[in-house]
MARLUM-583948 format. One line per field, with one value per residue (C-alpha): x, y, z; residue in one letter; residue number from 1; chain. Coordinates in Angstrom, 3 decimals. Layout:
// MARLUM-583948
X <- X ... $
Y <- Y ... $
Z <- Z ... $
residu <- a ... $
num <- NUM ... $
chaine <- A ... $
This chain:
// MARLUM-583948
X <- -14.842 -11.268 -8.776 -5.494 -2.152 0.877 3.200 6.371 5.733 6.747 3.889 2.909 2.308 5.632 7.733 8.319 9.965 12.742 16.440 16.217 18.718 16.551 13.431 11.797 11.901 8.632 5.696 2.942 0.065 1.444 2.454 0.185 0.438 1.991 4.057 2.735 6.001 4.884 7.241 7.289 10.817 13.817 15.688 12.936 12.887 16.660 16.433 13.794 11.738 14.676 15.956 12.005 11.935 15.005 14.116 10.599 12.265 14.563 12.214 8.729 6.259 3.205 5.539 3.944 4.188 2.106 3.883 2.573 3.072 2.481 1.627 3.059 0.687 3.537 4.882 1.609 0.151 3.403 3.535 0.064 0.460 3.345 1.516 3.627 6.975 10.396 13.755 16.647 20.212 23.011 25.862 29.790 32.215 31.921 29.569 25.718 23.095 19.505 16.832 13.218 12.003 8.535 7.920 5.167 1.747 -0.194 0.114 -1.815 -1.688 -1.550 -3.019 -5.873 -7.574 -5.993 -8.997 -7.405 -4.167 -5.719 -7.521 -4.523 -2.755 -6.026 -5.537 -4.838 -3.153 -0.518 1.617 5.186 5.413 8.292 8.738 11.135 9.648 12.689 13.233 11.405 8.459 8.472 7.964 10.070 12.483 16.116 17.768 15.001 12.747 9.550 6.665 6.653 2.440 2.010 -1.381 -1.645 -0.778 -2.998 -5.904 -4.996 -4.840 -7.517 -9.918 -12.063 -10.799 -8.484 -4.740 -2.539 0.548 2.578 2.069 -1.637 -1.679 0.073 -2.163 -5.002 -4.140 -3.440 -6.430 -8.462 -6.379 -6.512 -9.995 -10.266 -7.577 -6.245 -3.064 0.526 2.752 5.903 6.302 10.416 11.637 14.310 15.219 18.392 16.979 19.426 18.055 15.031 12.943 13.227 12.374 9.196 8.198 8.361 6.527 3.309 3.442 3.491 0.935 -0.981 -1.377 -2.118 -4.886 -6.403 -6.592 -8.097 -6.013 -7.129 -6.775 -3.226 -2.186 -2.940 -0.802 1.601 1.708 0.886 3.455 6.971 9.445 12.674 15.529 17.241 20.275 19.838 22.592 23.006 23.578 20.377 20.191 17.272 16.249 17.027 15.982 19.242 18.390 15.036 16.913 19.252 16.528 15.150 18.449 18.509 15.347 14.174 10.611 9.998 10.018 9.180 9.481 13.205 16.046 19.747 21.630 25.641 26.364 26.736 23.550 23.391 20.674 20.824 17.785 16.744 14.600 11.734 8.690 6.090 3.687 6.648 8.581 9.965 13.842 15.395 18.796 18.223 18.852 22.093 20.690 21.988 19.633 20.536 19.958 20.936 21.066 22.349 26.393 25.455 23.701 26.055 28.704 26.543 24.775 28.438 30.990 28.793 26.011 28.011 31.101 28.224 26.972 30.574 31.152 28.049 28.512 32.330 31.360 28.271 30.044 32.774 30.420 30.660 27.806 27.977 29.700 31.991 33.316 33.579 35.494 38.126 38.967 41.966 42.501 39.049 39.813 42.220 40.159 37.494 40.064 40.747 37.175 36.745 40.135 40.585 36.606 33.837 36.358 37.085 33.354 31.439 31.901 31.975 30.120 32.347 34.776 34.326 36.949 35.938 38.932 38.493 35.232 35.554 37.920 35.322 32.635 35.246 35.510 31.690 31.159 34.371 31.727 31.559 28.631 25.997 25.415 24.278 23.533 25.790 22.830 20.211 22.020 22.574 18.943 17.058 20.419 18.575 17.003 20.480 23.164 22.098 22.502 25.633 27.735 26.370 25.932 29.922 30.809 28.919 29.730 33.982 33.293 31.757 35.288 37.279 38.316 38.274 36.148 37.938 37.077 33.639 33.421 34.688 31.491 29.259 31.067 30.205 26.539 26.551 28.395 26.083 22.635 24.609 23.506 25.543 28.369 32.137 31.990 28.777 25.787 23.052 22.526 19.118 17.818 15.351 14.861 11.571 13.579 14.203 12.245 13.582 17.269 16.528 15.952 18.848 21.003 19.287 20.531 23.811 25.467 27.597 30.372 31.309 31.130 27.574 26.122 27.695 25.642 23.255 22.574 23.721 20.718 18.588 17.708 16.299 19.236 22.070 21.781 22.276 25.397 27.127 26.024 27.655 30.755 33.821 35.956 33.636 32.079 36.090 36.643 33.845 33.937 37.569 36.586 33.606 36.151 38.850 35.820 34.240 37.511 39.205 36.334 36.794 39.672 42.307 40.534 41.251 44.883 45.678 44.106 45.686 $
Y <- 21.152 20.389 22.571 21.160 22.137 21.807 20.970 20.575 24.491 27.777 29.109 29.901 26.211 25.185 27.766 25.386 22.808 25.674 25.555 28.080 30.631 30.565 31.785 35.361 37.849 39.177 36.807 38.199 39.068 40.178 43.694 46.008 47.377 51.282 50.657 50.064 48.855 48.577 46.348 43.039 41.660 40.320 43.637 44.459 40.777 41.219 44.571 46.831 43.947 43.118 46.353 47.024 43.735 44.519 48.055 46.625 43.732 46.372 49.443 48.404 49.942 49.595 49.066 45.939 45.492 45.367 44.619 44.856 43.007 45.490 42.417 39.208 36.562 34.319 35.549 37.095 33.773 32.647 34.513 34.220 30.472 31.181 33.372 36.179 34.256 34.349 33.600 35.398 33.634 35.215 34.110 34.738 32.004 28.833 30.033 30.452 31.922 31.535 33.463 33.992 36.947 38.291 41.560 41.325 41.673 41.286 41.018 42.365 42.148 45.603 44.273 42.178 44.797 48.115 49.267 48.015 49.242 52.493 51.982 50.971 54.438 56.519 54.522 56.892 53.712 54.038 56.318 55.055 54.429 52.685 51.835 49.006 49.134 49.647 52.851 52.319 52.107 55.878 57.106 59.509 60.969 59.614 62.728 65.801 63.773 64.824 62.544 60.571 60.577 57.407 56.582 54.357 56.704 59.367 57.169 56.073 59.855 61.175 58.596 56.487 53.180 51.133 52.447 50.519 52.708 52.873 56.982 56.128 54.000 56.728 59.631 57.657 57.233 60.484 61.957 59.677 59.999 64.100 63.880 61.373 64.153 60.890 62.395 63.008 60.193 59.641 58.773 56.730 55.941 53.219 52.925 53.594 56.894 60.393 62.048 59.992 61.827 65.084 62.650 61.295 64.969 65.994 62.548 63.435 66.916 66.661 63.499 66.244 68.972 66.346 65.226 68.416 68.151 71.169 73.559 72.660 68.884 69.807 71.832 69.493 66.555 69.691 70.438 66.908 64.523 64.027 62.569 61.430 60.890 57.428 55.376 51.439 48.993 45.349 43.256 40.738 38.883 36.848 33.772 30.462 27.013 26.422 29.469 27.669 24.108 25.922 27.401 24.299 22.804 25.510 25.438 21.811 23.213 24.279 28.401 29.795 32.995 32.322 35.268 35.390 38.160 39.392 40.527 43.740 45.837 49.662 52.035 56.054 57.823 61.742 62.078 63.138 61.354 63.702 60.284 58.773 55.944 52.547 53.145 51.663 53.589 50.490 48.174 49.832 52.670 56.126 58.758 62.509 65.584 65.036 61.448 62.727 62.816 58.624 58.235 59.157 57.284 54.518 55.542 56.129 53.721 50.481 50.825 52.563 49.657 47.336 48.194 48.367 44.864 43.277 44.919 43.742 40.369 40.054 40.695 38.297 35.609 35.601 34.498 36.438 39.785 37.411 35.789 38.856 39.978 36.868 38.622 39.677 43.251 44.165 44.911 47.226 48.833 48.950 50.819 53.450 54.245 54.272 56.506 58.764 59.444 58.347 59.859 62.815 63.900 64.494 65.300 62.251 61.816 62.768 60.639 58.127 57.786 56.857 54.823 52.405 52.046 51.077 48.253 47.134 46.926 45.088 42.758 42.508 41.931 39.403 37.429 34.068 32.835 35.579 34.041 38.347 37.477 39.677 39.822 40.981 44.010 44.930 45.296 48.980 50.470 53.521 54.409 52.925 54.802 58.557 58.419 55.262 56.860 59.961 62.147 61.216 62.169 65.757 66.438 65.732 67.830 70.675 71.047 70.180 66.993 64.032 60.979 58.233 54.977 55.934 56.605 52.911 51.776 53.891 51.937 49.046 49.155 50.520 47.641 45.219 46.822 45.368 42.378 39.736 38.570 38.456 34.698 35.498 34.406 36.423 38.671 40.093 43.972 44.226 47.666 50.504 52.075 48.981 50.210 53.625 52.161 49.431 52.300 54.687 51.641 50.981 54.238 54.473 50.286 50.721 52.357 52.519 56.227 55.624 53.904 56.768 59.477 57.267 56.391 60.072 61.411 59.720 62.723 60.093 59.045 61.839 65.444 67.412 69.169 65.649 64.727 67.429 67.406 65.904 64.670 62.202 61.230 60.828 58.731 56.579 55.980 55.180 52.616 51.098 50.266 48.943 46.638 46.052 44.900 43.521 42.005 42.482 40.386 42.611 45.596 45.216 43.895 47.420 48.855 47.726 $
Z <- 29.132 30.481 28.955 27.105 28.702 26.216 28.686 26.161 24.949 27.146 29.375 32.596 33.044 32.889 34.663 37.413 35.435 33.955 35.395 38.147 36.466 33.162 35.121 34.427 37.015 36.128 35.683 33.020 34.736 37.662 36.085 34.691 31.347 30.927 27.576 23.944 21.945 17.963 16.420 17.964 16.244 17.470 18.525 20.746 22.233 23.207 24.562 25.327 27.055 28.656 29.986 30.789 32.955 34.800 35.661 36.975 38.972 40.935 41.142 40.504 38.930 36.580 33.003 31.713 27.833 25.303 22.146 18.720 15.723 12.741 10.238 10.669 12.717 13.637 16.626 17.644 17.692 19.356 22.251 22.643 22.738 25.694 28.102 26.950 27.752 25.602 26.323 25.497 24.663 25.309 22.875 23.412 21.497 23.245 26.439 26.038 28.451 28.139 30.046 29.856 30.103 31.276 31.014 28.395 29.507 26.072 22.690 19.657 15.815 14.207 10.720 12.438 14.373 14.550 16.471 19.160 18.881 18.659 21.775 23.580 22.472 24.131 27.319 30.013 31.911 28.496 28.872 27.021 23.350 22.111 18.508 16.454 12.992 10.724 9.188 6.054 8.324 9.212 5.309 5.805 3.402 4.932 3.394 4.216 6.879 4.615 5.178 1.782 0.796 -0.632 -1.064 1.347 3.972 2.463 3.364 6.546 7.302 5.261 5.244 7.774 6.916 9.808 9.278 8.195 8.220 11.646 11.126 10.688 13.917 15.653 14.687 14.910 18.577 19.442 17.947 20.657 23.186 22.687 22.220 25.832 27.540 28.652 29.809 28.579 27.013 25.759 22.228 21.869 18.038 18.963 15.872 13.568 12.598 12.629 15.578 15.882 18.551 16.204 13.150 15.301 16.170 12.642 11.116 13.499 13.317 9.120 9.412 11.540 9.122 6.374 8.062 8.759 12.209 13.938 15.806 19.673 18.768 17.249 20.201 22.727 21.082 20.803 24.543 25.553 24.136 24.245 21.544 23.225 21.283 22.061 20.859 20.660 20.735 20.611 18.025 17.327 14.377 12.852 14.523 13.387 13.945 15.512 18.017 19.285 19.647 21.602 24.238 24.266 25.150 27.730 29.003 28.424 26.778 23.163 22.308 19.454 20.152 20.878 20.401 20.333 20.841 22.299 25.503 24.932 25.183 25.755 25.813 25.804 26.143 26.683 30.458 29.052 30.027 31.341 31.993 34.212 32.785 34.297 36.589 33.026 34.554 37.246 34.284 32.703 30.169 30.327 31.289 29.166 28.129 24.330 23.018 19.913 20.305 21.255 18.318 15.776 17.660 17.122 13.649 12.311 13.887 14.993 11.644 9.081 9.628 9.526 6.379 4.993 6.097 4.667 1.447 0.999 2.519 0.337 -2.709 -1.774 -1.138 2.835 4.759 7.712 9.430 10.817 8.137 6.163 9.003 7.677 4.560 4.388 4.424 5.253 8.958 8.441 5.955 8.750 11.246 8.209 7.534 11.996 12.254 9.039 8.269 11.256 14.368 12.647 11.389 14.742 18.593 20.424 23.924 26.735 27.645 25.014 22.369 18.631 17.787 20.887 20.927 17.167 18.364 20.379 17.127 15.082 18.207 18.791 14.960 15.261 17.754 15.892 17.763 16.323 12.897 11.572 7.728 5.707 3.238 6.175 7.046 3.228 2.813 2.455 1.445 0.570 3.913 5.731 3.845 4.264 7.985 8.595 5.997 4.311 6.923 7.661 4.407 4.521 7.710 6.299 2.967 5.037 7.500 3.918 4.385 1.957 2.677 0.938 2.897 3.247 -0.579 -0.787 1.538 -1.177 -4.054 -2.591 -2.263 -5.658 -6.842 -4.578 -6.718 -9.535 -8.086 -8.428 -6.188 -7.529 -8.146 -10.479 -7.956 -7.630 -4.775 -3.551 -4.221 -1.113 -0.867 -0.699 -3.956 -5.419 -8.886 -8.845 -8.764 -11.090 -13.598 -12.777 -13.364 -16.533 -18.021 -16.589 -16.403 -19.185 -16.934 -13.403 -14.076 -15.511 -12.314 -10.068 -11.915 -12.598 -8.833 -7.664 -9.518 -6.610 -4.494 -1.928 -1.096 -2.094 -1.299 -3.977 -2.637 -2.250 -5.699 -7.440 -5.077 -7.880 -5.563 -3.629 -7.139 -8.360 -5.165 -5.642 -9.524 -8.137 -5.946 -8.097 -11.019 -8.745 -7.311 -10.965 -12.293 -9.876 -7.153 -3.814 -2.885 -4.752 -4.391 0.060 -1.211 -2.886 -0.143 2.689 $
residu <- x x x x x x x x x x x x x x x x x x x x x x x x x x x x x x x x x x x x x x x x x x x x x x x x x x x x x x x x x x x x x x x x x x x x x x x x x x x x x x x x x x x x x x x x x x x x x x x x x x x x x x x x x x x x x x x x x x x x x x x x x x x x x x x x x x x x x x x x x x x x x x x x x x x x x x x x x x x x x x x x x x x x x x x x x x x x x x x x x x x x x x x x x x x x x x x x x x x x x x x x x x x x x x x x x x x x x x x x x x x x x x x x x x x x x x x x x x x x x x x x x x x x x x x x x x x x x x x x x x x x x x x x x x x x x x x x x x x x x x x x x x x x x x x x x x x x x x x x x x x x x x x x x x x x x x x x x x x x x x x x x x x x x x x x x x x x x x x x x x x x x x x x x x x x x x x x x x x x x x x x x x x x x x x x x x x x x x x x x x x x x x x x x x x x x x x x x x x x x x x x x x x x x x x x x x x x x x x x x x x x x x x x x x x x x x x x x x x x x x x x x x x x x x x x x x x x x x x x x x x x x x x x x x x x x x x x x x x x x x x x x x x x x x x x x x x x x x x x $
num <- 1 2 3 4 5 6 7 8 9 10 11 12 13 14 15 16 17 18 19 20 21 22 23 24 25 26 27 28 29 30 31 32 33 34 35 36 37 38 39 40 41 42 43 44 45 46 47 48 49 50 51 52 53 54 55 56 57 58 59 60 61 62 63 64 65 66 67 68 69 70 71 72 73 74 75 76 77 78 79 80 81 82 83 84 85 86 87 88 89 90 91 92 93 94 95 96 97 98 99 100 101 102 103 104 105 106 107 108 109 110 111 112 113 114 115 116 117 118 119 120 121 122 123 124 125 126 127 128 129 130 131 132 133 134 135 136 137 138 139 140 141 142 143 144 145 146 147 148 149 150 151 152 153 154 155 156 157 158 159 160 161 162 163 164 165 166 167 168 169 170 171 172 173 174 175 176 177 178 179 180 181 182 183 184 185 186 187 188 189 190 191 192 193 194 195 196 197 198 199 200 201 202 203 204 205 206 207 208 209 210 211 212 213 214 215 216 217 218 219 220 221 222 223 224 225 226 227 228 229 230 231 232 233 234 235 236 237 238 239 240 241 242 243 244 245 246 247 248 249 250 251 252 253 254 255 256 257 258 259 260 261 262 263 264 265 266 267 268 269 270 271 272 273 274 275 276 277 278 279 280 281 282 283 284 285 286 287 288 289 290 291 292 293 294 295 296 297 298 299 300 301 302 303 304 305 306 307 308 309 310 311 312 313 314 315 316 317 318 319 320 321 322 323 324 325 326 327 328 329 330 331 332 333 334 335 336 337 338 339 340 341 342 343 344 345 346 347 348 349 350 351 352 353 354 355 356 357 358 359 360 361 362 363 364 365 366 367 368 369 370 371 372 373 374 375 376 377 378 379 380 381 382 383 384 385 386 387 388 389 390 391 392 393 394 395 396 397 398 399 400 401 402 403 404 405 406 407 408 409 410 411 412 413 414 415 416 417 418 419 420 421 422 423 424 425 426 427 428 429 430 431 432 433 434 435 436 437 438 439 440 441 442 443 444 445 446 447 448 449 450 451 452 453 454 455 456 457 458 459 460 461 462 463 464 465 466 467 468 469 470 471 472 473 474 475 476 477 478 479 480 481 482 483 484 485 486 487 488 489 490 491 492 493 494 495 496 $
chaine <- A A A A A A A A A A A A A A A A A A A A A A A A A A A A A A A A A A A A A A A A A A A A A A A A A A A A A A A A A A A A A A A A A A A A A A A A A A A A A A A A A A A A A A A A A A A A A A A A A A A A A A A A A A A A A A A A A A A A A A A A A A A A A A A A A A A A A A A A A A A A A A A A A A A A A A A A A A A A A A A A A A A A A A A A A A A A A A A A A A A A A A A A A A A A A A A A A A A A A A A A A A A A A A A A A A A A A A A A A A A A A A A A A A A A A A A A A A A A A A A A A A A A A A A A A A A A A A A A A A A A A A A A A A A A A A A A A A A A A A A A A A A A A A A A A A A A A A A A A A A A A A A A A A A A A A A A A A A A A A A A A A A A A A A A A A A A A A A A A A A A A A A A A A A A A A A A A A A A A A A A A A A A A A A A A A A A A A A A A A A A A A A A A A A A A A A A A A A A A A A A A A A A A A A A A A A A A A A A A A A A A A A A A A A A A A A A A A A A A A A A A A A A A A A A A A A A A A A A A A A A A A A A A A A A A A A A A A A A A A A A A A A A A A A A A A A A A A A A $
């Protein structure tokens, strides 16, 4: 039986046809598998593969991808559909670049058969682990890092049924591979977590002891695998319709697995790969000792402005980071916060100044082409906060210092869980404590003072010592009246 060809979609079929510039450097099939990336969204589309890709196309090397969707079918399906094959455009103002990239070798649905997923993490020829699941994926407490024990994870580490928890996958995995001796491997959290190799260490070491695993299995996972510590950066929003019409512009073929992303892309990552790992310092990333002065450059400046912006934009009804950015008043508000708080609460990587490369975020962000969804990067407030703003605030308490414009970014996420914009319309709670904070602000509404104890009482999200410090609450009760009253408009006026 002849087999049909969809020669108007992406695939190995119709390579040829592509604009030479748009062409992959890698074709799939040609490059054996050696990572397993769980987490098959947009951010990973836009960089990992891509940095991967490069770093084989200069160097070499058996660092084929297989990436894994935890749940949805969409992409899955997809890619599946396209041999693999995605582009990537590359947005700046007027100028757009598309590319396809090739650097997966498989795909695989997490929810659909995690037997195999587990099999693919006991595969000697497997010996990188990178992970983009969002940090409520971890279930870890964003304040302490304790593994939260749902039930759901209890079973997946307890039981005999499939996991269905990314911790479950993980352990899952290792168990085989421990019990295979299939050799070391590396496993890299890339995502927005406060020292994320440490936090990936800790999540399978607690996972570990929950699941009663005996003490040789334990020690070789111990001796066997390493948890790199990595900063991520490039800013990737959700794809549109208007994203795949413009690879197919590009590209003169439909893709549906189509990402946009800026120019800018930078990746940090700790040497520490005792399986070997792809030349990704061919392909631009920084190769350290300690990732973690990076990450809190990143965490703090690039995330925690973020979050400020989407909250103040939110609330006054903007769209997207960029038009937030329009308000008036709000930048210089952002260059406060960057200045007077983030630059002074941390050690910077050598070299690199705080206060410039915050211009450079506030110009990135400024990027009118990348359409970033004020209301996307509001979402899980709770596991965002602690380590974009909270960890800035401690960290300014501890040396004495006040933390004003970062209390303003907490007033504003408590004012967004009020949720409804300034003009009245009704703004989204999407977030893993979304019933715990619907009943703090049940007993505490009445008052701006109210909501901050109220909210404050959440030991999830604020330590105890920041909780009971009165001048942060002051500064923040403060700031939530001045936005309660007054919206945010006026608020930025009197600020500025």
């Amino acid at each position: 039986m002849a087999v049909t060809v969809d020669t108007d979609r992406l695939g190995l079929a119709t390579l040829r046809r592509l604009p030479v510039e748009c062409r992959p450097l890698l074709r799939p099939g040609t490059v054996p598998a050696g990572i397993v990336h769980l987490g098959l969204g947009a951010f990973h589309r836009a960089h990992q593969a891509v940095h991967t890709e490069e770093a084989v196309g200069a160097a070499g090397g058996d660092w084929g991808i297989i990436g894994v969707a935890p749940r949805s079918t969409t992409l899955v399906e997809a890619l599946a559909a396209q041999d693999g094959l995605f582009s990537v455009t590359t947005l700046s103002g007027a100028a757009r670049a598309t590319r396809v990239v090739g650097s997966l070798a498989g795909v695989r649905h997490a929810a659909g058969d995690p037997a195999a997923v587990v099999a693919l993490l006991a595969d000697p020829a497997i010996r990188v682990v990178t992970l983009t699941v969002t940090e409520k994926a971890y279930r870890l407490d964003p304040v302490t890092g304790a593994l939260r024990t749902d039930p759901e994870l209890v079973a997946d580490l307890t039981g005999d049924r499939p996991p269905v928890t990314v911790p479950g996958l993980l352990v899952r995995g290792l168990l085989a591979r421990a019990i295979a001796d299939a050799g070391p491997i590396a496993l890299v959290s890339c995502d927005n977590l406060p020292a994320n190799g440490h936090r990936l260490r800790g999540l399978v070491a607690q996972s570990l002891a929950l699941a009663r695993v005996p003490d040789s299995v334990a020690g070789w996972i111990r001796d066997r695998v390493a948890f790199p510590g990595t900063m991520v950066d490039r800013i990737v929003p959700a794809s549109t319709d208007e994203t795949r019409a413009t690879a197919r512009a590009a590209l003169g073929v439909t893709d549906l697995a189509a990402v946009a992303a800026e120019p800018y892309s930078r990746w940090v990552i700790e040497d520490d790969f005792p399986g070997g790992r792809p030349a990704w310092e061919r392909a631009g990333a920084v190769l350290t000792d300690d990732a973690g002065p990076w990450e809190r450059l990143k965490l703090r400046t690039l995330n925690g402005v973020h979050s400020a912006t989407a909250y103040l934009g939110a609330l006054a009804g903007r769209e997207t980071v960029a038009d937030a950015l329009e308000l008036p008043g709000l930048t210089a508000v952002l260059r406060r916060l960057i200045v007077e708080d983030v630059a002074p609460s941390f050690t910077p990587p050598p070299g690199v100044s705080v206060p410039e490369y915050g211009e450079e975020v506030l110009a990135r962000f400024g990027n009118p082409a990348i359409r970033h969804r004020t209301l996307q990067v509001a979402m899980d407030g709770s596991q965002k906060l602690p380590q974009r703003i909270l960890h800035t605030v401690a960290d300014l308490r501890a040396a004495g210092r006040p933390a004003h414009w970062a209390a303003l970014v907490v007033a504003a996420w408590l004012r967004f869980l009020s949720g409804h914009a300034d003009d009245g319309r009704p703004l989204p709670l999407d977030d893993p404590l979304a019933d715990r904070i619907r009943a703090a602000l049940a007993t505490g509404r009445d008052t701006p003072a109210g909501v901050v104890d109220a909210l404050f009482a959440l030991p999830e999200v604020f330590p105890a010592d920041l909780a009971a410090d009165a001048e942060v609450r002051a500064d923040v009760v403060d700031w939530l009246t001045a936005l309660d009253r007054h919206g945010v408009r006026a608020t930025l006026a009197g600020a500025a």
